[in-house]
MARDRENLUM-231563 format. One record per residue (C-alpha): residue number from 1; residue in three letters; x, y, z. Coordinates in Angstrom, 2 decimals. Example, Ala and Ser with C-alpha at 12.3 -4.5 7.8 and 13.67 -1.06 7.14 Angstrom:
BEGIN
PT   k   r       x       y       z
PT   1 Ala   12.30   -4.50    7.80
PT   2 Ser   13.67   -1.06    7.14
END
This chain:
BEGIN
PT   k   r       x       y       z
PT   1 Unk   98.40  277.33  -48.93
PT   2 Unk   99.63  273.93  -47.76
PT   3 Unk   99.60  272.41  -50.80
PT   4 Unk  101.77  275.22  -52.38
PT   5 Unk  104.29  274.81  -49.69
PT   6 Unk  104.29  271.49  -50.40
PT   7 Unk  105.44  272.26  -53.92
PT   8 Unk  107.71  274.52  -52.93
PT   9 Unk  109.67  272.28  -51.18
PT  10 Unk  109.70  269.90  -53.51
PT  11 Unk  113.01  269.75  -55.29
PT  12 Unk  114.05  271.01  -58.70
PT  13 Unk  115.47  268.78  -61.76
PT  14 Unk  119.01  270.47  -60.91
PT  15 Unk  118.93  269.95  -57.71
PT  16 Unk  118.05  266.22  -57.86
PT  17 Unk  120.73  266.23  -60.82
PT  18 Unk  123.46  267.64  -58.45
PT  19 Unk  122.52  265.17  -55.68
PT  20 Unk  125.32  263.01  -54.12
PT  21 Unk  122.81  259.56  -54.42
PT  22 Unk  122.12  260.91  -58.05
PT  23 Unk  125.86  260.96  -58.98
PT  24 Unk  125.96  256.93  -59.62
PT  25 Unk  122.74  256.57  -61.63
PT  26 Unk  124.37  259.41  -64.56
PT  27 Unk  127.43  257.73  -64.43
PT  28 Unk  125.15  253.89  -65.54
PT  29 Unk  122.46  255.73  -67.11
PT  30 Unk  124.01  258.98  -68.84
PT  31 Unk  122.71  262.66  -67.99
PT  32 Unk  119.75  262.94  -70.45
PT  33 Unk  118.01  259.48  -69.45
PT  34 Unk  118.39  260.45  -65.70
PT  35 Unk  116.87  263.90  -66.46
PT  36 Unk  113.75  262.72  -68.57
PT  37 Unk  113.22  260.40  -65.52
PT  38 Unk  113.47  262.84  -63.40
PT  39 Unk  111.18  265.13  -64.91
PT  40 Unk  108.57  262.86  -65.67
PT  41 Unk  108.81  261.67  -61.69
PT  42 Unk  108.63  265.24  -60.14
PT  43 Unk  105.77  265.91  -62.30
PT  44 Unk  103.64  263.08  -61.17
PT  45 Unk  104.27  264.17  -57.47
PT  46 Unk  103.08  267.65  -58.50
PT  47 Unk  100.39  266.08  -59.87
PT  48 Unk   99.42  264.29  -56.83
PT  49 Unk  100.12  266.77  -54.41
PT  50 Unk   97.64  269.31  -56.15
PT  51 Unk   95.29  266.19  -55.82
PT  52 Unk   95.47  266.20  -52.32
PT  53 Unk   98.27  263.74  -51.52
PT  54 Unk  100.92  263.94  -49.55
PT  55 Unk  104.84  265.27  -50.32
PT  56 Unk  106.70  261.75  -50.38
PT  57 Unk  110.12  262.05  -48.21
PT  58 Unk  113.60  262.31  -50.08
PT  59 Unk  114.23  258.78  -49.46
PT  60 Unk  110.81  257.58  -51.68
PT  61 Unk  111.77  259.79  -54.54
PT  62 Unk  115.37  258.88  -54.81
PT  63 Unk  113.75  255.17  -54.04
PT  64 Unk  110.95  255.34  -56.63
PT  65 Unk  113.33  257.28  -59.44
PT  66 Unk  115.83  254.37  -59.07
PT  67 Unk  112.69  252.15  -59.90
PT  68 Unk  112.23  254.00  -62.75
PT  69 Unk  115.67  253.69  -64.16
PT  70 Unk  115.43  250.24  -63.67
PT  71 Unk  112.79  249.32  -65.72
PT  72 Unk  113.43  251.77  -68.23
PT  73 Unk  116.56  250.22  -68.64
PT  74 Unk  115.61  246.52  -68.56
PT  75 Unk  115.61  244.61  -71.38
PT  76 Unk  112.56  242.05  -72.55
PT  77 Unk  115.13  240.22  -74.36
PT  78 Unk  116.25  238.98  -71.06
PT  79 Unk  117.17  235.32  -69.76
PT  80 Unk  114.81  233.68  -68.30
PT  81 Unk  113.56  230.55  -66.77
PT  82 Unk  112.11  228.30  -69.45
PT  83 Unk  109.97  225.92  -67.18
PT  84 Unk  107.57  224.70  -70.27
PT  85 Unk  108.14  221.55  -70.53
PT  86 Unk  109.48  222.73  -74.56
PT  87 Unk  113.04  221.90  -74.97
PT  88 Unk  113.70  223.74  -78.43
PT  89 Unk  110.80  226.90  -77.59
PT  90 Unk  110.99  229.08  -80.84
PT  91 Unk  109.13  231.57  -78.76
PT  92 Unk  112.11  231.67  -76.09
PT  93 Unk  115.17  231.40  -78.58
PT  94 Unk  114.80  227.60  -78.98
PT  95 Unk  118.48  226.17  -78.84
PT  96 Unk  120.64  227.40  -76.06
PT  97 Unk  124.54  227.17  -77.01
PT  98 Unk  127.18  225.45  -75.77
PT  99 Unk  130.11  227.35  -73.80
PT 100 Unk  132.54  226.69  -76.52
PT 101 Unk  130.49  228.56  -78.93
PT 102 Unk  129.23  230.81  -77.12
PT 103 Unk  133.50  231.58  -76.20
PT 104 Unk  133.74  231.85  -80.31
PT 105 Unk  131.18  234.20  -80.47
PT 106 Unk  132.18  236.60  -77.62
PT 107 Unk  135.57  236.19  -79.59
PT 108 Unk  134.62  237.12  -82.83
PT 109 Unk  132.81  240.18  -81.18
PT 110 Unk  135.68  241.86  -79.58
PT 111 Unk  138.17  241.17  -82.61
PT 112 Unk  138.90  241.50  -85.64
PT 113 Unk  138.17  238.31  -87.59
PT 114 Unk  139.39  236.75  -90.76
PT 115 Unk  135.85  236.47  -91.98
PT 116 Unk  136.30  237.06  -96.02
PT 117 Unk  139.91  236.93  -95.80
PT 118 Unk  142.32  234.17  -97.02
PT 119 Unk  144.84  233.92  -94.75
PT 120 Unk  147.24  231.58  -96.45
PT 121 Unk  147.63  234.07  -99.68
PT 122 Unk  146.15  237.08  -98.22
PT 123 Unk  143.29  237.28 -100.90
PT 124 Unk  139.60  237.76 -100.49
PT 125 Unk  138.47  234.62  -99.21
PT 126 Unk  134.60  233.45  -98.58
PT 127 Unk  132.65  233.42  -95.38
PT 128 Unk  131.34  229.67  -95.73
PT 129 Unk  134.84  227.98  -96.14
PT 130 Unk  134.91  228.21  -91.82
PT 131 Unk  132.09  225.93  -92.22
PT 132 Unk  132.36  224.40  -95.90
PT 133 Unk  134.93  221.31  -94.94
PT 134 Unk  132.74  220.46  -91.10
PT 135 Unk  129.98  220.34  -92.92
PT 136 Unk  130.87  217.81  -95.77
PT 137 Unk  132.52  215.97  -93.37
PT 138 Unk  129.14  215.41  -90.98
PT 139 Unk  127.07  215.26  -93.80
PT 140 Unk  128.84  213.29  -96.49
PT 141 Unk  127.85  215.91  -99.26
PT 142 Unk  130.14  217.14 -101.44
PT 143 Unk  129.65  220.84 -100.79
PT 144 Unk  127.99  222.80  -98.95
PT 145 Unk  126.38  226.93  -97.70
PT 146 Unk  124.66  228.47  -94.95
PT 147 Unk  121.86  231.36  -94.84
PT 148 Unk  120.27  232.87  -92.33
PT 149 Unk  117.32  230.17  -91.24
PT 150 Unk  115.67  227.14  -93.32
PT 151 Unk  112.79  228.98  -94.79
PT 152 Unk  115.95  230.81  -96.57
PT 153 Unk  117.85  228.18  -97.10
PT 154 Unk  114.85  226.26  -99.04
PT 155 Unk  113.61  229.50 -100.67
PT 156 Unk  116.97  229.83 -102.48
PT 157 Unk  117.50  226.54 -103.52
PT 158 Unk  114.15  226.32 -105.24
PT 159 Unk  114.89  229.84 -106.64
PT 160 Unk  118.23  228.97 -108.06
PT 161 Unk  117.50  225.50 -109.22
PT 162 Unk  113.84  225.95 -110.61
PT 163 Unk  112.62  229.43 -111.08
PT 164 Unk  110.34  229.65 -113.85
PT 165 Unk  109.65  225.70 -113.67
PT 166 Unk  107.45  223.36 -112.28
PT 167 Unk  108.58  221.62 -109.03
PT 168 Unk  106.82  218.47 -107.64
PT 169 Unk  105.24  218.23 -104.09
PT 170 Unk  103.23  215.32 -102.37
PT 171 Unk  100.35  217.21 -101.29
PT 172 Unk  100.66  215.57  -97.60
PT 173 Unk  103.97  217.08  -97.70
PT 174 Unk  102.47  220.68  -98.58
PT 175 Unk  103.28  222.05  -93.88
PT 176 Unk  102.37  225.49  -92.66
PT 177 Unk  105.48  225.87  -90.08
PT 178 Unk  104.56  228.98  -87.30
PT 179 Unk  103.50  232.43  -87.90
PT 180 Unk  101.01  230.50  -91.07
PT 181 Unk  103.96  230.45  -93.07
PT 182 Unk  103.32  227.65  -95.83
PT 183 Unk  105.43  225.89  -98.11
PT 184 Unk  103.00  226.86 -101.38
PT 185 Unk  103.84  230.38 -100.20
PT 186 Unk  107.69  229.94  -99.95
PT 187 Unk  107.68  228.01 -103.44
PT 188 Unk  105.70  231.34 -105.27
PT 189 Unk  107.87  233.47 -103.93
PT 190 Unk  110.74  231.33 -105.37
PT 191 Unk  109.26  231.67 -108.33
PT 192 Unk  108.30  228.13 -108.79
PT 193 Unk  105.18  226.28 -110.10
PT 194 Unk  103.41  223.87 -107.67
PT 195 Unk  102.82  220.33 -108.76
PT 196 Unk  100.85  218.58 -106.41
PT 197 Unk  101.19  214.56 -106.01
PT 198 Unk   99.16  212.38 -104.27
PT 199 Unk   96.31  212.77 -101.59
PT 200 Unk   97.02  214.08  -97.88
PT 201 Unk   97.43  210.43  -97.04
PT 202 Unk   99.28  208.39  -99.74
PT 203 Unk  101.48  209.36 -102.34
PT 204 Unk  103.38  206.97 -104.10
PT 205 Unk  106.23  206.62 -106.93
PT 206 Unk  103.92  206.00 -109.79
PT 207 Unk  102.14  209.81 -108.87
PT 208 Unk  105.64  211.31 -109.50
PT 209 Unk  106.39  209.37 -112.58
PT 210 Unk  103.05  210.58 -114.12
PT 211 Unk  103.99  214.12 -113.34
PT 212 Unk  107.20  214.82 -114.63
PT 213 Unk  107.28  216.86 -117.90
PT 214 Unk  109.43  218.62 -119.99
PT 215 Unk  109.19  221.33 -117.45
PT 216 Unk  109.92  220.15 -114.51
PT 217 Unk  112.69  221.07 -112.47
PT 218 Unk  112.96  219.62 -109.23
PT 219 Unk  111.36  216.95 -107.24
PT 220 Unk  110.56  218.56 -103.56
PT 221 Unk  110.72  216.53 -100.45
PT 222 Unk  109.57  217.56  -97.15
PT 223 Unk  109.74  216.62  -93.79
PT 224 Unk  106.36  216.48  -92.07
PT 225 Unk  108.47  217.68  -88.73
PT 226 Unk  105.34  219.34  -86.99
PT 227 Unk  102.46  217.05  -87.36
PT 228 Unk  102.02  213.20  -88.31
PT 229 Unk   99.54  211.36  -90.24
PT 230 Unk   99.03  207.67  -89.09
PT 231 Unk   96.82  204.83  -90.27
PT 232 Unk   96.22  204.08  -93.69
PT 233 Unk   99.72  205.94  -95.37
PT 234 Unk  102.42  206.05  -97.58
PT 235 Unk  104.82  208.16  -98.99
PT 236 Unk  107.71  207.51 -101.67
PT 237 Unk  111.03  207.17  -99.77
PT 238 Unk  114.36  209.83 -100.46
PT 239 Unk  115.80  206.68 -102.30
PT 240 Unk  113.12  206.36 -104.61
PT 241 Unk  112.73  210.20 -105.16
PT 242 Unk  115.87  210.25 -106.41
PT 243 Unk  115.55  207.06 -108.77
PT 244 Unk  112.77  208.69 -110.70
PT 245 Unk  114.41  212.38 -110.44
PT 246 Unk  117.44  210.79 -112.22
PT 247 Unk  115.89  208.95 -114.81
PT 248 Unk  113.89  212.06 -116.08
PT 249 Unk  117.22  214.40 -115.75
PT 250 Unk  115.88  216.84 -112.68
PT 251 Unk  116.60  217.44 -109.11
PT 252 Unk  115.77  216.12 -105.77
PT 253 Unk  115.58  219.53 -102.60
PT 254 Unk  114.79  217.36  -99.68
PT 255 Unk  113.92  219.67  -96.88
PT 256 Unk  114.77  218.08  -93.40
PT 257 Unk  113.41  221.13  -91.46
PT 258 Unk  114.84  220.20  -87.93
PT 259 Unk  117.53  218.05  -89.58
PT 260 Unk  120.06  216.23  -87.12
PT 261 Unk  123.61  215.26  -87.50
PT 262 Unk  123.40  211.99  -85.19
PT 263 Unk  121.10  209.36  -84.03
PT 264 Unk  118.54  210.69  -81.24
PT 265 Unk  117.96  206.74  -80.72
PT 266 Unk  120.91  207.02  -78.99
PT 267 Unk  119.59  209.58  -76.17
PT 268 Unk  116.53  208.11  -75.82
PT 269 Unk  114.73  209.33  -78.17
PT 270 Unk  112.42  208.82  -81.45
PT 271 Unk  114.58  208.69  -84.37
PT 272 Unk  114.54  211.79  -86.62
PT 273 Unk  115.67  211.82  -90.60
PT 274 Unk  119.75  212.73  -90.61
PT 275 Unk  121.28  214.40  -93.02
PT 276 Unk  123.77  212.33  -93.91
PT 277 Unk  121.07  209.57  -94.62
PT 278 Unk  119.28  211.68  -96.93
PT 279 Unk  122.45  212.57  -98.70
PT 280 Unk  123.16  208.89  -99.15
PT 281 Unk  119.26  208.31 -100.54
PT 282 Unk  120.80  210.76 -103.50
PT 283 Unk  119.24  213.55 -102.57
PT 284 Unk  120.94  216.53 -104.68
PT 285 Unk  120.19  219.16 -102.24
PT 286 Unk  119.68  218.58  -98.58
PT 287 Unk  118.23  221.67  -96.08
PT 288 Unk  117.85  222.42  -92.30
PT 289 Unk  118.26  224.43  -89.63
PT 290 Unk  121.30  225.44  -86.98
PT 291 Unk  119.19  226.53  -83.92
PT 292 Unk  116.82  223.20  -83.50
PT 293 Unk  117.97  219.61  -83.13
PT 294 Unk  121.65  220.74  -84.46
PT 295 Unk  122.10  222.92  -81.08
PT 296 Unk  123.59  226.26  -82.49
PT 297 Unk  122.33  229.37  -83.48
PT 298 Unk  119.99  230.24  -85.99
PT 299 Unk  120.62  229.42  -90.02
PT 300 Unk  119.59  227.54  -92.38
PT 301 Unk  121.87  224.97  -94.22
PT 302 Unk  122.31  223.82  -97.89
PT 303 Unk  123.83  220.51  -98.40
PT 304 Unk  124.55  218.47 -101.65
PT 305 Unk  125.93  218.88 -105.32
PT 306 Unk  128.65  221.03 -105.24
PT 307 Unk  127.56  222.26 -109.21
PT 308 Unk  124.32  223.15 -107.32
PT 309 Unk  125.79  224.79 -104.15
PT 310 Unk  128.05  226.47 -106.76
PT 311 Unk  125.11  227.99 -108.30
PT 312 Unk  123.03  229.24 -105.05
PT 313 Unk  126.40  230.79 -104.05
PT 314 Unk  126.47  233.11 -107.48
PT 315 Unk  122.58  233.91 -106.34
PT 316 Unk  121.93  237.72 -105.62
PT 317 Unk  119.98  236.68 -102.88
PT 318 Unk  122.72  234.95 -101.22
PT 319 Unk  124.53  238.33 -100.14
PT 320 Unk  120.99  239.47  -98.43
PT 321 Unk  120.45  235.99  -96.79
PT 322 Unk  124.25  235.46  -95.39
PT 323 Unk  125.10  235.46  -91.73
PT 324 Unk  127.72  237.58  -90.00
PT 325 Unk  130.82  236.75  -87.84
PT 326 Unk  129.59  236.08  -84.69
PT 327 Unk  126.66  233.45  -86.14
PT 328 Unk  129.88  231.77  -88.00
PT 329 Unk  131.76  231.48  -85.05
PT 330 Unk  129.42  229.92  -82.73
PT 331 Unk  128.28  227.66  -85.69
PT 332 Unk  132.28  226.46  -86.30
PT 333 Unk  132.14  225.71  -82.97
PT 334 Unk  129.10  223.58  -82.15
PT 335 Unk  129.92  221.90  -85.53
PT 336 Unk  133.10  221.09  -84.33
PT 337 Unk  131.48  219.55  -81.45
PT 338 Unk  130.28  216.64  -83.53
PT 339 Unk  133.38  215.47  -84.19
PT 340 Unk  133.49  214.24  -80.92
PT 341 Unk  130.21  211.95  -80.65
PT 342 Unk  131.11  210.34  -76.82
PT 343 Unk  131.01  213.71  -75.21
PT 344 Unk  128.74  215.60  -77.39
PT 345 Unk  125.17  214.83  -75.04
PT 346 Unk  127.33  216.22  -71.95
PT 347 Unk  128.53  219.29  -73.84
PT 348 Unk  125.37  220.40  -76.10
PT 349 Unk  122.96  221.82  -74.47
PT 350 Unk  120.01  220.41  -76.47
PT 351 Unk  121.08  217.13  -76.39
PT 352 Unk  121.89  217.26  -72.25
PT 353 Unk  118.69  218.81  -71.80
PT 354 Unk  116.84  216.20  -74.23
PT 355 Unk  118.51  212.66  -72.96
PT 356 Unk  118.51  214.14  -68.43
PT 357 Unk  116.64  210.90  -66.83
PT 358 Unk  113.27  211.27  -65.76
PT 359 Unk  114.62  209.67  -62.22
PT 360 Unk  117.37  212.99  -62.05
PT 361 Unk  114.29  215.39  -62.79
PT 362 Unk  112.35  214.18  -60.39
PT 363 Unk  114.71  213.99  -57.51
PT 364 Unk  115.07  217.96  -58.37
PT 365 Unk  111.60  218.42  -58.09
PT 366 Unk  111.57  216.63  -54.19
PT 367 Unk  114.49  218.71  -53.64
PT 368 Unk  112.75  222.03  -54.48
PT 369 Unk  109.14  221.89  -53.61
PT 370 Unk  109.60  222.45  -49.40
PT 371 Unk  111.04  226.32  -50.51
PT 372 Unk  108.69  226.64  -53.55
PT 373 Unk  105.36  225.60  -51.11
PT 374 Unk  106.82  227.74  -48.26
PT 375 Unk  106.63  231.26  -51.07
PT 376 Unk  103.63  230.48  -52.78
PT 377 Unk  101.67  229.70  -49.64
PT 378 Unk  101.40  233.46  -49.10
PT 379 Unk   99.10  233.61  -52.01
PT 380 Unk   97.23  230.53  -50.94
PT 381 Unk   98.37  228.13  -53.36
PT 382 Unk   99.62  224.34  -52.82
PT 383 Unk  102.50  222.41  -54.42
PT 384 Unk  102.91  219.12  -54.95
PT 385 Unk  105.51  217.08  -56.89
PT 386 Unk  103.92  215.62  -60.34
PT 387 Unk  104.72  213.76  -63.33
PT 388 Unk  104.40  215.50  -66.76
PT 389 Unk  105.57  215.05  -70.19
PT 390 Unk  107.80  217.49  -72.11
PT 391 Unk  108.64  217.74  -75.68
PT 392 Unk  111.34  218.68  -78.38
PT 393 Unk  109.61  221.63  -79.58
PT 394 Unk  109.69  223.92  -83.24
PT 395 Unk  108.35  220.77  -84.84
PT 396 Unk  110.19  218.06  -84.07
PT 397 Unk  108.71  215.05  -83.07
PT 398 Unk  105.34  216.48  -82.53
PT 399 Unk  103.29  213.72  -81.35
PT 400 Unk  106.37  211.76  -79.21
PT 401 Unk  106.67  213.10  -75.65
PT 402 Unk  109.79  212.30  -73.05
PT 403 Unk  108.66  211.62  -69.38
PT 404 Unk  109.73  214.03  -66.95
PT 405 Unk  108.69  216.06  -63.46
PT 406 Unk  107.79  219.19  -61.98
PT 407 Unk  105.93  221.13  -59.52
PT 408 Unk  102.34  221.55  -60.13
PT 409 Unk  101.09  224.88  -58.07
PT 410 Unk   97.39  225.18  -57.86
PT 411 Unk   94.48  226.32  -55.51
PT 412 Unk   91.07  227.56  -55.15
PT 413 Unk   91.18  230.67  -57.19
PT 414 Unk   91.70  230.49  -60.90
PT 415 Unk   92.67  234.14  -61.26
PT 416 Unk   95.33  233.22  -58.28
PT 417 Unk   96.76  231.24  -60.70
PT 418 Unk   96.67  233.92  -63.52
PT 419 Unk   98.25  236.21  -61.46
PT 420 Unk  101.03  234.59  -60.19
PT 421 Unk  102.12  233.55  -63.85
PT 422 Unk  101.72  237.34  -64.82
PT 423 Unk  104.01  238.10  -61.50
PT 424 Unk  106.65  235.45  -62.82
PT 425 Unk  106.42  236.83  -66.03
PT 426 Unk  107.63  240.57  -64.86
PT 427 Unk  110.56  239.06  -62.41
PT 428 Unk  113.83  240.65  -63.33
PT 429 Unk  114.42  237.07  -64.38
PT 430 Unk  110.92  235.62  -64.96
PT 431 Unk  110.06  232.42  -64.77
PT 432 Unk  107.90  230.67  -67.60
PT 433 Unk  106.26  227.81  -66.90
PT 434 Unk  102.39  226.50  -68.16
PT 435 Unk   98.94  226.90  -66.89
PT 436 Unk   96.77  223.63  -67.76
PT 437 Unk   94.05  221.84  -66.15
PT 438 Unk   93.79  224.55  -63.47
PT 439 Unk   97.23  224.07  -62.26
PT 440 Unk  100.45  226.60  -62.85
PT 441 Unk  103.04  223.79  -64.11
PT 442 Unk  107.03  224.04  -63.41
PT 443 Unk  108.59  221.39  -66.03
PT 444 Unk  112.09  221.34  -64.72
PT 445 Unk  113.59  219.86  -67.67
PT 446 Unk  115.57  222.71  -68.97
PT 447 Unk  116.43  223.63  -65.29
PT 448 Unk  119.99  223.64  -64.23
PT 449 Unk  120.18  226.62  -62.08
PT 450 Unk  117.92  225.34  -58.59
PT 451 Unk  119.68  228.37  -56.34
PT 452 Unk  118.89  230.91  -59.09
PT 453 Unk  115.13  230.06  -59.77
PT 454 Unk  114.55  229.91  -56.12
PT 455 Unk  115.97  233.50  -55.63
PT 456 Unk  113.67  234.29  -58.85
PT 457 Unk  110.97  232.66  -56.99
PT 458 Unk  111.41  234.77  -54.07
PT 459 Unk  111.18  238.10  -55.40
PT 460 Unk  107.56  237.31  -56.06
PT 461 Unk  105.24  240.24  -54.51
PT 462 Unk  102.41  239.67  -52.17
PT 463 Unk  100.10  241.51  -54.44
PT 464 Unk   98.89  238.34  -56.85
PT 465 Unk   95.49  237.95  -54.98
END
C-alpha cells in the first residue's frame, strides 16, 4: 500500500512538462528530447520504488533529469586538454588552427562565398585558384591542387599519371601510415603495378636504372616520416631520382607525407624534407598534408608540373576528393601566414607549441603542481614536478624527441591511477594526459590555458578509489 502511494504521487510526463523549472530545458533542448528524458527517468523511479526504494524529492528529479539532458546532449567531439606530450595527435585532431583561420572559416560558414565563382567576369570559376597562386609561391612549383588528405592526394596522382603501368618503389620506402594503411595498398587501388627496388636498407641509383622499362610510368619517392632506419644505409636522393626519371622519359611523385613549408632548424628542431627543396631536386609531382607540420586543417596537396596538375584536375575522382568552403578558407589563411616568416612561430599554433622553451614549460609546471597535489591528494596520489620528452606526432620525426616538463601523479594503487585517467577522460572538458611507468603523466606542452585545466581538474569526483 505504501509503495502504491508512493507511485501515486509521483508526477506525470505532463505535469513535469508543464513545470516552471522545466520551461528552460524545452526551450535548449526542444519538447520531444525533454519528453523521452523524462519518460525514461520516471520509469526508472517506478522501477525502483516497486523495488523497495524510496520516492526521491522534486528537487532530485528535476536535479537528476537535468543530468540527463546534459549528457545526452554533450558532444565526444569536444575540446579537450591534450596533455600527451604529442604535439600533432591524429587521434585528437592533430593541428590546432590559428585565429586568423579559424576567423576565415567561421566566415565562410555564415556567408555566402565566392567559392566556384569568378568574380572579375562573373563566370564559373574553380575552387583551387584561392589557393593555386600561395601555393606556387611557397613552393616554387609551377601549379598546383588540393584534396581532401595525402593518402588522396598520392592516390590520384599515381592514378592519373600511371594507371595501368608500372611505378617504381625502393622497398625501404614501401610505410604502413595508421589504421595499417600501406602504400602497396594505396598504389593497387590506383591501379598501378609495384616495382620494388632495393633491400629495406640500401637502394641505390643503379637499382632504378635496371628497372625502368618500356612500361614504366613513374618513379615513386617516399618519405620514411614514421620510422627510421640507421646504420649501414642508403637511398638515391630526389636529385638523382629525377636524373634517371628524365633520361628514360617518366615521372618523379615524391610523397613528403608531413611536408613543411620552412626550416624547423630554425625552431629548434630536426630538419624535415620541404617542399620547395624537393621541387627544386625536379621532382614532377610533390605531395603532403595541410593538418601536420603545415598547421591547417586537413588535405592533402599536389604540387609540380602544371601539364600534370592539369591532368589530375580533369580526374573524375577529383570532384569526390575536393574540399568545401570552410576547409578553403582556413587553408587561404594559414597559407597566407607564411608569407610572413618573422611572426609565423608566434601566430601558428604548431609551430608555438613545437619551438615553447623547455625553461617556460617547466616554470608552468612549478606554478601548477601546489593546486594539482592539493585535488589529487583526496584520492591518495602524489605530484611532483618531472622532466619528460614530447614529440611531433602523425609521423614526423619519429625517433627525435624535444625536452620538456610536466607533472607526474602517481601512488600506491595502480588501479588509482586507472581511475583517475578514466575520471579525466569523462570531465565536461577532459583532460588527456599518459599513464607510463606507473605514473599518470601531464606533458604541458600544448598547455596554454593554466586557469581552465585547473577548473577541469577540479571537477574531478571523489569516487576514483
Amino acid at each position: 500500500m505504501h509503495e502504491l502511494a508512493n507511485l501515486r504521487a509521483l508526477p506525470s510526463v505532463d505535469q513535469m512538462l508543464n513545470a516552471p523549472d522545466v520551461a528552460p530545458l524545452i526551450e535548449r533542448h526542444g519538447r520531444s528530447m525533454v519528453m523521452n528524458a523524462l519518460r525514461a527517468l520516471l520509469g526508472e523511479i517506478r522501477k525502483g520504488v516497486r523495488a523497495g526504494g524510496t520516492l526521491p524529492m522534486p528537487g532530485d528529479v528535476f536535479a537528476s533529469l537535468l543530468s540527463r539532458l546534459e549528457y545526452l546532449d554533450r558532444s565526444n567531439l569536444r575540446p579537450l586538454f591534450n596533455l600527451t606530450g604529442t604535439v600533432l595527435h591524429t587521434n585528437l585532431g592533430r593541428a590546432l588552427l590559428a585565429e586568423e583561420a579559424v576567423a576565415a572559416a567561421v566566415d565562410a560558414m555564415r556567408e555566402a562565398a565566392a567559392l566556384e565563382l569568378d568574380l572579375d567576369t562573373g563566370k564559373r570559376g574553380e575552387r583551387d585558384s584561392h589557393l593555386r597562386a600561395l601555393l606556387c609561391d611557397l613552393t616554387g612549383a609551377e601549379d598546383a591542387t588540393v584534396v581532401n588528405n595525402n593518402a588522396a592526394a598520392v592516390l590520384i596522382a599515381l592514378g592519373t599519371v600511371g594507371e595501368g603501368r608500372e611505378a617504381i618503389v625502393s622497398r625501404g620506402e614501401l610505410i604502413e601510415i595508421g589504421g595499417a594503411f600501406r602504400m602497396p595498398d594505396i598504389m593497387e587501388r590506383a591501379g598501378v603495378r609495384l616495382v620494388e627496388v632495393g633491400t629495406t636498407n640500401r637502394t641505390h641509383p643503379r637499382d632504378y636504372s635496371k628497372a625502368i622499362g618500356p612500361d614504366t610510368a613513374l618513379i615513386l619517392k617516399v618519405h620514411t616520416s614514421n620510422y627510421r632506419i640507421e646504420g649501414f644505409t642508403a637511398e638515391v636522393s630526389g636529385a638523382d631520382l629525377a636524373a634517371i626519371a628524365r633520361e628514360a622519359g617518366s615521372v618523379v611523385v615524391n610523397d613528403l607525407g608531413s611536408g613543411t613549408l620552412v626550416d624547423l632548424s630554425h625552431c629548434g628542431r630536426a630538419r624535415e624534407p620541404m617542399v620547395r627543396e624537393a621541387i627544386a631536386d625536379g621532382a614532377d609531382l610533390v605531395t603532403f598534408s595541410g593538418d601536420k607540420l603545415l598547421g591547417g586543417p586537413q588535405a592533402g596537396f599536389i604540387v609540380g608540373r602544371q601539364d600534370l596538375i592539369a591532368e589530375i584536375n580533369r580526374n573524375p575522382l577529383k570532384r569526390a576528393l575536393r574540399l568545401d568552403k570552410i576547409r578553403i578558407a582556413a587553408l587561404e589563411a594559414t597559407l597566407k601566414l607564411y608569407r610572413d616568416p618573422d611572426r609565423l612561430a608566434e601566430r601558428l599554433p604548431t609551430l608555438r607549441m613545437l619551438s615553447r622553451p623547455e625553461g617556460e614549460i617547466r616554470a608552468q609546471a612549478e606554478r601548477m603542481r601546489p593546486a594539482v597535489a592539493a585535488i589529487v591528494a583526496e584520492h591518495g596520489l602524489q605530484v611532483e614536478t618531472r622532466a619528460c620528452r614530447s614529440q611531433i606526432g602523425s609521423g614526423a620525426l619519429p625517433v627525435d624527441t624535444i625536452p620538456s616538463a610536466g607533472l607526474r601523479i602517481a601512488g600506491n594503487s595502480g588501479s588509482r591511477l586507472e581511475a583517475l585517467a578514466a575520471a579525466l577522460r569523462s570531465l565536461p572538458r577532459p583532460v588527456i594526459g599518459r599513464l607510463t611507468e606507473g605514473a599518470l603523466v601531464l606533458d604541458l606542452r600544448c598547455l596554454s590555458d593554466e586557469a581552465g585545466l585547473l577548473d577541469s581538474l577540479s571537477r574531478v569526483g571523489h569516487g576514483v578509489d
